[in-house]
N, C-alpha and C positions, 0 to 999 in steps of 0.2 A: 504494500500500500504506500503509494508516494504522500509524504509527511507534507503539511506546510509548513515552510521557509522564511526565516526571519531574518534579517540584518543582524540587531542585538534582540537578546531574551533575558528576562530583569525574574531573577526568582526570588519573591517576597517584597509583599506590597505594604511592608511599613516604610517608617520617614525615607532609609537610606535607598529603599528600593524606589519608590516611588520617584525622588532626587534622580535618582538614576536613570529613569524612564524619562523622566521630563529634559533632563540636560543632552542626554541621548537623542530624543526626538527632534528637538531645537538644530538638528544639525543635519537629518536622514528625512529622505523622503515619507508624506504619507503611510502610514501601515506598515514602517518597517520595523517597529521598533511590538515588543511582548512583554506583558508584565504578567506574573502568573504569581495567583495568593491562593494560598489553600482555607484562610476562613470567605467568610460570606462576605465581608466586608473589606476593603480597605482600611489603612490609619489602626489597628482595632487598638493596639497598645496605645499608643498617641493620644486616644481619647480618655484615657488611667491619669495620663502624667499632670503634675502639678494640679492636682485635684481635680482634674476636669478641668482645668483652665490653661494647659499644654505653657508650661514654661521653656519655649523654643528656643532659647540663648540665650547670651548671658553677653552682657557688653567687654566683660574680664576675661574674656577666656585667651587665653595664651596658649599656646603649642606647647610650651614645656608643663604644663599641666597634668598632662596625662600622662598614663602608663603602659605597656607594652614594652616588646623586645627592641623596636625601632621605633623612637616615636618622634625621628625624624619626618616618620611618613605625615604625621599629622601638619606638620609645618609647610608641608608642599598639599597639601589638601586648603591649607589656608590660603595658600597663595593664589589658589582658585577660586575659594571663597570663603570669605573668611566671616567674623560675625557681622559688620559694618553691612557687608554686602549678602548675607544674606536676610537680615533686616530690611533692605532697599531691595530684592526679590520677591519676599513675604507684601511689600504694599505692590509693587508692578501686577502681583496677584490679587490684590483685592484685601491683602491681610495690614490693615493697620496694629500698629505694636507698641506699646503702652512699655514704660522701664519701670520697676519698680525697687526694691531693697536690694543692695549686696551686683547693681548692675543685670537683673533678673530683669529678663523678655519675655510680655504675656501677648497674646491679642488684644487688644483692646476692648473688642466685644466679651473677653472671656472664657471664651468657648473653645474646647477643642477640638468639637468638631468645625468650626471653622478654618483649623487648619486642612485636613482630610479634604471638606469640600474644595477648597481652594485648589489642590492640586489632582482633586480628579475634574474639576471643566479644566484645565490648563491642556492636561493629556490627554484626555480628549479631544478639545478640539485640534492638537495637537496628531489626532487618527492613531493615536497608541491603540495598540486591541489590550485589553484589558481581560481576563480572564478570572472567574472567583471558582473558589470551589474547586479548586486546583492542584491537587496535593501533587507533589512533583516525586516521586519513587527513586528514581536512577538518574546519573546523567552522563555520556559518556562521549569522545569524542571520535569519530569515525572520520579520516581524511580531513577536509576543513572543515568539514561540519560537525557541530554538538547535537546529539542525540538526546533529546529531553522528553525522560519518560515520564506521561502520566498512568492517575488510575484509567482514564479511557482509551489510551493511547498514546501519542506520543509526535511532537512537534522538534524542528528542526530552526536551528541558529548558525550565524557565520562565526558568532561574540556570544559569549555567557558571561553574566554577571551575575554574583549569589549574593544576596542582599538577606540574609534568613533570620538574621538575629543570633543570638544567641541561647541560652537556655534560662533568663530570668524573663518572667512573668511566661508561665505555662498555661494558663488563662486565656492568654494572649495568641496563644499561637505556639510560642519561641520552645522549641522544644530542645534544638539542637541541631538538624537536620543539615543545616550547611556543612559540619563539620564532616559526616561521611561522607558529602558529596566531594568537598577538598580531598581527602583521606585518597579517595578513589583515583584523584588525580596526582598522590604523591606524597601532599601536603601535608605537612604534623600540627600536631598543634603546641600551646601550652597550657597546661590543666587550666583548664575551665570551674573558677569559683565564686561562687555569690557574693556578690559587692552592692552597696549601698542599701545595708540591710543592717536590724535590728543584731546587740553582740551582747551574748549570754555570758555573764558572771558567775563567776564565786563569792558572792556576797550576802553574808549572813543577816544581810539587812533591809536586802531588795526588798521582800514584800512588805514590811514598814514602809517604802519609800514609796511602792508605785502612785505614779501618777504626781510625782513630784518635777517642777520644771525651773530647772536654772541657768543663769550665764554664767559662763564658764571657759574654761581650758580643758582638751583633754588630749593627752598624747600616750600613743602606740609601744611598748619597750618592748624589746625584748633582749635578754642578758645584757640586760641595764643600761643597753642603747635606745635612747629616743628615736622611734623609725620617721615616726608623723605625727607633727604638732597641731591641733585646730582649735580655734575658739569659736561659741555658739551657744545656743540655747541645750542644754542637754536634759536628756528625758528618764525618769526613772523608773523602771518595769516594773513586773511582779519578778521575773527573771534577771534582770538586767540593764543596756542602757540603749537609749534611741535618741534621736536628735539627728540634726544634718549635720555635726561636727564629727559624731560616734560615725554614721552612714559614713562619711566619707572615710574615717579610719578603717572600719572594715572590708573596705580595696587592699588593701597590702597583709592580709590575716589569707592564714589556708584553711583548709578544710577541715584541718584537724591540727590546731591553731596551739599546739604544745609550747612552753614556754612564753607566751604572751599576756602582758596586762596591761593595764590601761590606770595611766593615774590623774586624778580629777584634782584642779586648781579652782575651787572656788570663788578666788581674789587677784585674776591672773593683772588687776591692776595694781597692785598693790606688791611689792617687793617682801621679801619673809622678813626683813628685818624690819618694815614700815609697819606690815599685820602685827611685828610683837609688840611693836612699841603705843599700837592703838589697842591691844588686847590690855597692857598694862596701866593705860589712862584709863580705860573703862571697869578693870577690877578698882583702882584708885575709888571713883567716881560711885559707881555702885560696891562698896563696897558689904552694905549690910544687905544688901538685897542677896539672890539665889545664885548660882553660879553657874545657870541656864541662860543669867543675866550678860553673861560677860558677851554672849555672840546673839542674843536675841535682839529680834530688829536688822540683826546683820543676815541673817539666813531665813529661809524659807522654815515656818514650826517646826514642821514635821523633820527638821533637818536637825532642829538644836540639840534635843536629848540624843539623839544616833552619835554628832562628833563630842558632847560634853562624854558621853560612855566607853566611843574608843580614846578617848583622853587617859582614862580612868581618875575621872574625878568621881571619889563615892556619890552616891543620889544624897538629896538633902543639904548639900556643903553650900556655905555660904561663898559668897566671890573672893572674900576677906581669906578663906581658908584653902583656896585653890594655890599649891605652891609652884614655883620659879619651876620647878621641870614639868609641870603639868602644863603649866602656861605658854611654856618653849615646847613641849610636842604637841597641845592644842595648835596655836600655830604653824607647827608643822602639818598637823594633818589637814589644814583647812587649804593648805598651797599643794598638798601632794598627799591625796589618799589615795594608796594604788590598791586594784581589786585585780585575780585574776581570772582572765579570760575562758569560758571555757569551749565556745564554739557561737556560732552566729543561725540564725533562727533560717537559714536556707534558701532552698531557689524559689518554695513557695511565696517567700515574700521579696526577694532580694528585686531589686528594681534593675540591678545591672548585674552583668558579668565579665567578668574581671579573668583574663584568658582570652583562648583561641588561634584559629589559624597564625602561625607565627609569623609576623609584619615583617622579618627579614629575610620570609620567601617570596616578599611580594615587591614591586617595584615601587619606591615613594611616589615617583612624579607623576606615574600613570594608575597605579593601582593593581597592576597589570598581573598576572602570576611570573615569578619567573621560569617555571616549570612547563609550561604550556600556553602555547602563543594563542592571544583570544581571551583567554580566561582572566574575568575580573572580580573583585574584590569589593565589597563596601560595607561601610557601618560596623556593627556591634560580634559580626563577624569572624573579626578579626581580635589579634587580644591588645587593641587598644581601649582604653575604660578613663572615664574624666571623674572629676568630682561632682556630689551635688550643684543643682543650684542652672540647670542647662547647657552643662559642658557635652555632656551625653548625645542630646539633640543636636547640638553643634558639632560634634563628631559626624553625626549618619547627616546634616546635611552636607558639610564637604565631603567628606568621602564617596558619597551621592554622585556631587556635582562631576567628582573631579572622575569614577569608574563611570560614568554616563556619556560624560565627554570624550573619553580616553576612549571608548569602545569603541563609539561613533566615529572617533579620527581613524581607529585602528581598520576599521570597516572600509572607512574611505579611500584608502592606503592600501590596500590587498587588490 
């Protein structure tokens, strides 16, 4: 049975794939170009992020940001487009963009299906064929052509670009799927693990605290090196910690995260020698009052009796009676209480992953495999991973841009 024949074929119709298809088409005749989603819908993840209201960039995002084995690549993805310009894309589409805290890009209407809608009229009328319902099986490449198997059959490309995701949010779609189809062609990976996800303690204190919410510091150790420092709001579980600072330290933890903890700076303004010396004015000050007195006001309640108890100042003690090394490890622990780590609550929740096809089998400028001429790369994919806050979306839209474009020259070029 003679297959139909594409120019480029785009597998996976979230951000990066989508990017793909549009950048792609922008360059290739009518109807040359194939996007194939295995859910019913387009965007499906897309419409999750930033609470339903798609936090699609971030005006701070820098290349050296992220992580991966080359994350050179990411800097030549920017040179194609970068956040400036993908902002001034988003309104050419109809998507006005609203900035909000921390350099955070929303839409303005809020919506994230606004995004999704915006780039299915674009590829469309752009004569992309679009395809839902699409689960793609194998993909192989025979002569110059890629053999892309579906469940009902099976469609033919000149270019393949695998845009599939990764394996956080299974909801969504993201099972993992791109990775055997690299595999197939060669490609290794590097372990694939949940990132920007809830991080499970050892602390005998968690269920006191949940739902406790503070600014802070918290940074990453392990055998007593700081890996990653962040400050934020941080969240206190029944388990554990959550916050976008904890989220984003959970990028650099393994799967089975041995030797790591996390130590918490409540006062990351405040120097240990400036908290002693306001610990000491205020045991002065209050002195006949309770010795719950000396940080209350200063911390969140539910937080006072927890550090006045690893202090070990007995219950009952007046401020008057709190001595010099109670008052110098109070201090200490309010700059540096470390808990450790015992693993992170998984792909079920993790919003990204952290891993993947390994970025220095792949060409930076183009995207390209070096493995197999044709074969391209984009988005989440790959094991480049950003930090909270729309580094992520700004990853899958350059990498997007830049495998859509690349395919397309490389089409035009054969």
């Amino acid at each position: 049975m003679q297959a139909q024949a594409y120019k480029v074929a785009v597998i996976g119709g979230g951000a990066s794939g989508m990017m793909a298809a549009l950048s792609a088409s922008r360059l290739l005749p009518s109807g040359s170009v194939l996007l194939l989603e295995k859910n019913s819908l387009l965007g499906k993840k897309i419409s999750a992020t930033g609470n339903g209201r798609c936090n699609f960039s971030n005006r701070l995002c820098k290349w050296e940001d992220y992580g991966g084995s080359d994350i050179s690549m990411v800097r030549h993805a920017f040179d194609h487009l970068d956040p400036a310009e993908t902002i001034a894309l988003f309104g050419e589409l109809g998507v006005l963009a609203r900035e909000e805290s921390s350099g955070r890009i929303y839409p303005y209407s809020e919506q994230a299906a606004c995004i999704t809608e915006a780039f299915k009229d674009e590829i469309r009328s752009n004569r992309v064929d679009i395809r839902l319902d699409s689960e793609v099986t194998a993909v192989k490449k025979k002569g110059e052509l890629f053999d892309i198997i579906l469940a009902g059959g099976f469609v033919q490309a000149q270019s393949l670009i695998i845009a599939t995701g990764g394996k956080a949010g299974h909801k969504y779609g993201s099972t993992g799927d791109g990775y055997g189809f690299a595999k197939s062609f060669g490609h290794t990976l590097r372990r694939p693990i949940p990132a920007l996800v809830r991080v499970i303690t050892d602390d005998s204190f968690a269920a006191r605290l949940k739902g406790v919410r503070v600014k802070g510091a918290v940074s990453l150790v392990k055998e007593e090196k700081i890996i990653m420092r962040e400050e934020g709001e941080i969240q206190f579980t029944e388990d554990g910690l959550s916050g976008i600072c904890v989220f984003d330290l959970s990028r650099y933890l393994s799967e089975v995260p041995a030797g790591f903890s996390i130590q918490m700076d409540l006062f990351p303004g405040y120097s240990g020698e400036e908290l002693l010396k306001l610990l000491m004015v205020r045991k002065k000050r209050l002195s006949d009052r309770s010795a719950e007195s000396l940080i209350k006001g200063m911390l969140n309640d539910k937080l006072v009796p927890v550090y006045i108890e690893l202090s070990g100042i007995p219950a009952g003690s007046t401020a008057s009676a709190v001595g010099e090394d109670r008052l110098h490890l109070l201090s200490k622990l309010l700059k540096c209480r470390e808990v450790a780590v015992r693993g992170t609550k998984g792909w079920v929740e993790a919003q990204v992953t952290a891993g993947g096809i390994k970025s220095e089998e792949v060409a930076g400028t183009t995207l390209e495999s070096k493995l197999v001429r044709g074969l391209f790369f984009a988005g989440e994919v790959l094991d480049i991973d950003g930090k909270c806050g729309g580094w992520n979306l700004q990853w899958a839209w350059s990498s997007g841009w830049t495998a859509g474009f690349s395919a397309a020259r490389w089409v035009l070029s054969i």
